[in-house]
C-alpha positions as CSV (number, residue, x, y, z in Angstrom):
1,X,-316.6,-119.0,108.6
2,X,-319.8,-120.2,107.8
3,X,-321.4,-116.5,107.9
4,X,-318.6,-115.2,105.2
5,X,-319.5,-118.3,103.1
6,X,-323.3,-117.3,103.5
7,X,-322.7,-113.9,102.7
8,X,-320.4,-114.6,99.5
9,X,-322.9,-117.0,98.5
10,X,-326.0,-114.5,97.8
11,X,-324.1,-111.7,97.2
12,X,-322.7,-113.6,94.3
13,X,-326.0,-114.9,93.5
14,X,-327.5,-111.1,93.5
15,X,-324.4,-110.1,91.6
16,X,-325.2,-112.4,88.9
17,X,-328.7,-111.7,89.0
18,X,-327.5,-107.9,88.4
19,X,-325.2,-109.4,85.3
20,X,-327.8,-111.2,83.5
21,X,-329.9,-108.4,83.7
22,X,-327.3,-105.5,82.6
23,X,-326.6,-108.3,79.5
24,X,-330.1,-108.5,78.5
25,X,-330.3,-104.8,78.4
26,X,-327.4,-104.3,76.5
27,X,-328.3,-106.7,73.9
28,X,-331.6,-105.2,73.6
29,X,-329.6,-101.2,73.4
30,X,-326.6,-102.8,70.8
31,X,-324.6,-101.6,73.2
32,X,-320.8,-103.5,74.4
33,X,-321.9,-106.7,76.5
34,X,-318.1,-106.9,77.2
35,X,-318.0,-105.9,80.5
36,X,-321.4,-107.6,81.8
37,X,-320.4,-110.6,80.3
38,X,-317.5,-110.3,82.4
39,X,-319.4,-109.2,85.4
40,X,-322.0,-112.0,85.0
41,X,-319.1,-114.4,84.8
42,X,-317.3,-113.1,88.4
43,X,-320.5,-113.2,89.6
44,X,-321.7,-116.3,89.1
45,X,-317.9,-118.1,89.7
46,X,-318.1,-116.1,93.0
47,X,-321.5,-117.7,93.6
48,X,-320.4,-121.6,92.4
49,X,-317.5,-121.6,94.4
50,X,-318.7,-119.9,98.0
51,X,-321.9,-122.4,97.3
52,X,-319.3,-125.9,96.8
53,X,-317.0,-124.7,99.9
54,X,-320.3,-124.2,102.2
55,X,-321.5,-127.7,101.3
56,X,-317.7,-129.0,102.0
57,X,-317.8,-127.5,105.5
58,X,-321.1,-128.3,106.5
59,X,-320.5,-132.0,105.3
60,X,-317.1,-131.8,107.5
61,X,-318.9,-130.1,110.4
62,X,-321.6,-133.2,109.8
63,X,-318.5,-135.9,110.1
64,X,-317.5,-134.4,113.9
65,X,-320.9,-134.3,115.0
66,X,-321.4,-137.5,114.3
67,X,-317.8,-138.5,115.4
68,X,-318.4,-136.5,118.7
69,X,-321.6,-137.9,119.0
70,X,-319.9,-141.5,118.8
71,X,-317.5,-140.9,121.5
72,X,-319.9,-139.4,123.8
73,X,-322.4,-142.6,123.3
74,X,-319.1,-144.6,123.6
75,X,-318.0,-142.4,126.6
76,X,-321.6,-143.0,128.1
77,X,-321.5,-147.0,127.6
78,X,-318.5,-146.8,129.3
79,X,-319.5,-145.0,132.1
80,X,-322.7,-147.1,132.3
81,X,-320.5,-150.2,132.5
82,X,-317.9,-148.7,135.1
83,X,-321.8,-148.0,137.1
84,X,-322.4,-151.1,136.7
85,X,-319.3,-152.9,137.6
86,X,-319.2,-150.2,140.6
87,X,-322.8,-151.3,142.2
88,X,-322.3,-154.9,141.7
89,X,-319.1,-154.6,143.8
90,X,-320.8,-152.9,146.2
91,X,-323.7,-155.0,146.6
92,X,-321.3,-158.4,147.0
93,X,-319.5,-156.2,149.5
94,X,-322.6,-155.6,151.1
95,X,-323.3,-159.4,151.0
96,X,-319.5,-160.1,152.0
97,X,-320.0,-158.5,155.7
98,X,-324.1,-159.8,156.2
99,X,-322.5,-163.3,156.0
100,X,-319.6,-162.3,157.7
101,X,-321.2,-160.7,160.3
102,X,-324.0,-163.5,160.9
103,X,-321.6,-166.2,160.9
104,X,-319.7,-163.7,163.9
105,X,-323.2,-164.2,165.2
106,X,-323.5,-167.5,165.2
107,X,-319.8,-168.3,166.4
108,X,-321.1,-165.9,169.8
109,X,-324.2,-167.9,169.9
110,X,-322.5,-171.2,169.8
111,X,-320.2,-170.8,172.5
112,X,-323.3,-169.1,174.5
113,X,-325.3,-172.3,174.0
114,X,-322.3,-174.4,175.2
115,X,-322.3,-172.4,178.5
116,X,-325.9,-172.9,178.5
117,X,-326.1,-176.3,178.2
118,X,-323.4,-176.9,181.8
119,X,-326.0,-175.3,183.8
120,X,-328.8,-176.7,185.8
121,X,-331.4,-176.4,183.6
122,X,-335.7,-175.8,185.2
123,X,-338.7,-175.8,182.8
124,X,-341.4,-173.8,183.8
125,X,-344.2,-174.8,180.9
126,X,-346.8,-172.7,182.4
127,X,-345.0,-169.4,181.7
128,X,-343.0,-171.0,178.7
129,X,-340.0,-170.0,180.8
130,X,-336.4,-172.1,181.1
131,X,-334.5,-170.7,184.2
132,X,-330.9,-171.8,184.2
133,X,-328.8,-172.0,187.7
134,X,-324.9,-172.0,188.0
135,X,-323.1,-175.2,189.2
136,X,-321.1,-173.8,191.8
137,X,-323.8,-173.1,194.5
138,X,-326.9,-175.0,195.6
139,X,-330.7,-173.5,194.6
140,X,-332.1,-173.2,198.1
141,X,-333.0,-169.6,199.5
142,X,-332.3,-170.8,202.9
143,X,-328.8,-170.8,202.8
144,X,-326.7,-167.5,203.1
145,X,-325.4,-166.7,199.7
146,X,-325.2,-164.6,196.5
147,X,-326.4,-166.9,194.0
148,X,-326.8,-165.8,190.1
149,X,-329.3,-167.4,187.7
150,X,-330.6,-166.7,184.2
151,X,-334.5,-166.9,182.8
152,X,-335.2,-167.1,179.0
153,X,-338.0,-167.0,176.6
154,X,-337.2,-168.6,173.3
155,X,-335.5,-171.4,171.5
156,X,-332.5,-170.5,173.9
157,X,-331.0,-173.4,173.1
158,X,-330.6,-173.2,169.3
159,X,-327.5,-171.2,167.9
160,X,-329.2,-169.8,165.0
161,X,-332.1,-168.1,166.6
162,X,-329.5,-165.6,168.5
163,X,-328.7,-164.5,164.1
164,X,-331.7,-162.3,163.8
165,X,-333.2,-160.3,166.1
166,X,-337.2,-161.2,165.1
167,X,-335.8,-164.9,166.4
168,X,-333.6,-163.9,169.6
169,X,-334.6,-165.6,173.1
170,X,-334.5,-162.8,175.9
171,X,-332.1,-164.2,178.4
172,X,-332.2,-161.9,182.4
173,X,-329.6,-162.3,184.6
174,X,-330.3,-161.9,188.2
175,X,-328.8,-162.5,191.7
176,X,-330.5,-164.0,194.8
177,X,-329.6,-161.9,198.0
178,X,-330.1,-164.6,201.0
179,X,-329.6,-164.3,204.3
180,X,-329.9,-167.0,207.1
181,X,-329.8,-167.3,211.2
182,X,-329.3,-170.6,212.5
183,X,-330.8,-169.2,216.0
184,X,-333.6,-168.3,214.5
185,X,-333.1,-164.4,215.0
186,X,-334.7,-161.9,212.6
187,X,-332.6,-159.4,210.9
188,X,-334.8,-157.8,208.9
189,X,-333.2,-156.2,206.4
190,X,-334.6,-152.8,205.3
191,X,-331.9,-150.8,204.0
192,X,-329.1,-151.3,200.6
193,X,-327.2,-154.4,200.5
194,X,-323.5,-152.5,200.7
195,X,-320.6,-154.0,198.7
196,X,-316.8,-153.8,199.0
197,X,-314.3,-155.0,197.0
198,X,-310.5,-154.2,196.8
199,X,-311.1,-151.2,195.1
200,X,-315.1,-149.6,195.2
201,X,-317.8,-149.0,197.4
202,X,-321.6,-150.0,195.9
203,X,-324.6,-149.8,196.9
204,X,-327.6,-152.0,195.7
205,X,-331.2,-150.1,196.3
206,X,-333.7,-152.7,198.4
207,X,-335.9,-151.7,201.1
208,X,-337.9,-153.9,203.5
209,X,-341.0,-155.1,201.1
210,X,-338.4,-156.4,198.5
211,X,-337.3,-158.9,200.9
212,X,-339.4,-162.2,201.2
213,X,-339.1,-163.9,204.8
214,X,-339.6,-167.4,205.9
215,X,-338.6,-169.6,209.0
216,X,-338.6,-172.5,210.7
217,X,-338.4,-174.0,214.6
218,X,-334.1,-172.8,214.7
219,X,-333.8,-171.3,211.4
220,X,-335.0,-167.6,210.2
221,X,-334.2,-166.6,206.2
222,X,-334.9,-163.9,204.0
223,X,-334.1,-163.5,200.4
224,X,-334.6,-160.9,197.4
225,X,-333.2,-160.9,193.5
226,X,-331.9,-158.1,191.9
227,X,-331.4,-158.1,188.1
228,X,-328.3,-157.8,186.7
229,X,-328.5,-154.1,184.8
230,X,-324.6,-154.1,184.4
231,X,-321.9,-156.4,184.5
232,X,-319.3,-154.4,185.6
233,X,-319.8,-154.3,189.2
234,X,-320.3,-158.2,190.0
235,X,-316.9,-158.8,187.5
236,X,-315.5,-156.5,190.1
237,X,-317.1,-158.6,193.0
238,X,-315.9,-161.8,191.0
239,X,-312.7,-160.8,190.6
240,X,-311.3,-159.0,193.5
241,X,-309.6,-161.1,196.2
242,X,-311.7,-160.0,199.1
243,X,-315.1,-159.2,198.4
244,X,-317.7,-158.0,201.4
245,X,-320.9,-158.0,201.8
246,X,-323.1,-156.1,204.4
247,X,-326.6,-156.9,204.8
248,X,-328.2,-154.2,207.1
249,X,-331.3,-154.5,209.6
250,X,-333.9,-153.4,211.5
251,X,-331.5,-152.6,214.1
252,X,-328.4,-154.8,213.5
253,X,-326.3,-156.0,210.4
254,X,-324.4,-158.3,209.1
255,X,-321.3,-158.7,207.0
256,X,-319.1,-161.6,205.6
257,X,-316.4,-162.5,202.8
258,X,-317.5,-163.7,199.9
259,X,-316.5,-167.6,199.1
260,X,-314.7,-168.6,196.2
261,X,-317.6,-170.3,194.8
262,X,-319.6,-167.4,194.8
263,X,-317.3,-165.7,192.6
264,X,-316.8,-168.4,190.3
265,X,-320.7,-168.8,190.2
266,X,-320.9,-165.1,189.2
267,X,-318.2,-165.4,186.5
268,X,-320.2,-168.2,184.7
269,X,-323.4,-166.6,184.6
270,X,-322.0,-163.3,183.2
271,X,-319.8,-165.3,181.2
272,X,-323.0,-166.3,179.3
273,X,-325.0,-162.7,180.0
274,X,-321.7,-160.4,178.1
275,X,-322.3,-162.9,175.2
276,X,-326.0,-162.3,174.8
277,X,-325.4,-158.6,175.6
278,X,-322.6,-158.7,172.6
279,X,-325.3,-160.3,170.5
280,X,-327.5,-157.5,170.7
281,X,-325.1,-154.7,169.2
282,X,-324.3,-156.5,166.2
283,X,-326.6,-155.4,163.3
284,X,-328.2,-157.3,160.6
């Protein structure tokens, strides 16, 4: 449209031009001036009206750009607000589960300091150590028993240092292996203690130097700890309803049941340990 206007426009313009020019000459020659008068006339009209039409257009085409423009500044606010709205949801749902999942934390880390705090508790100030033993069984190594402790580093006993990891205490569970003759007769274990329980077979790796040996004028003893690197077998051990041992010498072994309150020392100290260890998968 706007290249017919263009092109009506100066070929109007040239056409009148041409007119004024064949009138001046025809003037000047006393000849008719009818028809260039009439010519000059077209001409010009042609050039007037294409001219007026253009400018009504371009005005029109001026109005939607500036229409368009409005709605795409509108249609950009818009979108900057919906933005907006979008990120500030997402950052107080992103705030929503860090103080949800802290306070999941700290509900963990109460109940973990509440076990804690049943236990018989040691202070060893020279290594800045706390060793905490279980309440079923007595702490002597001469006395034939499984016996499960835990050793931390930390503020173990404040719930809101388990929330953040640059804070946690380290907590190790461990079991001490002991063995005991009242006749004073050496076994000298050297091989794997051997487990049995209703429904596995285990072996725990030791060899002679990892047991330590002591006696007395009627008693011999030996003992050795193992930590607890999974929790799975000594729940079985806790939980089965017969549970054997075999502790294997030089050239004889020996092998028992064990006692209820080994098993219920065991489930208290990995009561506390599966906490800790469900501590250290949540993220923060």
């Amino acid at each position: 449209m706007y290249t017919l206007l263009a092109f009506l426009g100066v070929g109007g313009f040239a056409c009148f031009i041409f007119g004024v020019i064949w009138l001046v000459l025809s003037k000047i020659r006393k000849k008719d001036t009818k028809d260039s008068k009439r010519f000059t006339l077209i001409s010009l009209g042609v050039f007037i009206v294409s001219t007026i039409v253009f400018s009504t257009e371009g005005s029109d085409d001026s109005k939607d750009k500036v229409v368009k423009s409005t709605e795409t500044t509108v249609s950009k606010t818009k979108e900057s607000s919906t933005n907006k709205e979008e990120k500030n949801s997402t950052s107080s749902n992103k705030e929503l589960t860090l103080n949800e999942n802290k306070q999941k934390r700290l509900d963990i880390a109460n109940q973990l300091v509440n076990e804690l705090s049943v236990l018989i508790k040691e202070d060893d100030t020279m290594s800045d150590s706390v060793w905490f033993y279980n309440t079923y069984l007595e702490n002597y190594t001469n006395i034939y028993q499984v016996s499960p402790y835990i050793s931390a580093v930390g503020d173990v006993m404040n719930p809101e240092s388990y929330t953040s990891f640059s804070t946690m205490p380290t907590l190790k569970a461990s079991v001490r292996y002991s063995y005991v003759s009242s006749e004073a007769k050496w076994l000298f274990i050297n091989d794997d203690i051997m487990i049995k329980t209703d429904t596995n077979r285990y072996d725990i790796p030791t060899s002679y130097n990892n047991w330590e040996r002591d006696n007395s004028a009627h008693e011999t003893w030996e003992w050795t700890h193992v930590d607890i690197k999974s929790t799975s077998m000594y729940l079985d051990m806790a939980n089965s309803n017969s549970t054997l041992i075999r502790l294997q010498g030089k050239e004889y072994y020996d092998e028992r049941e064990l006692t209820q309150p080994e098993k219920d020392a065991l489930k208290q100290i990995l009561s506390i340990y599966e906490k800790y260890e469900q501590l250290k998968q949540y993220d923060i």
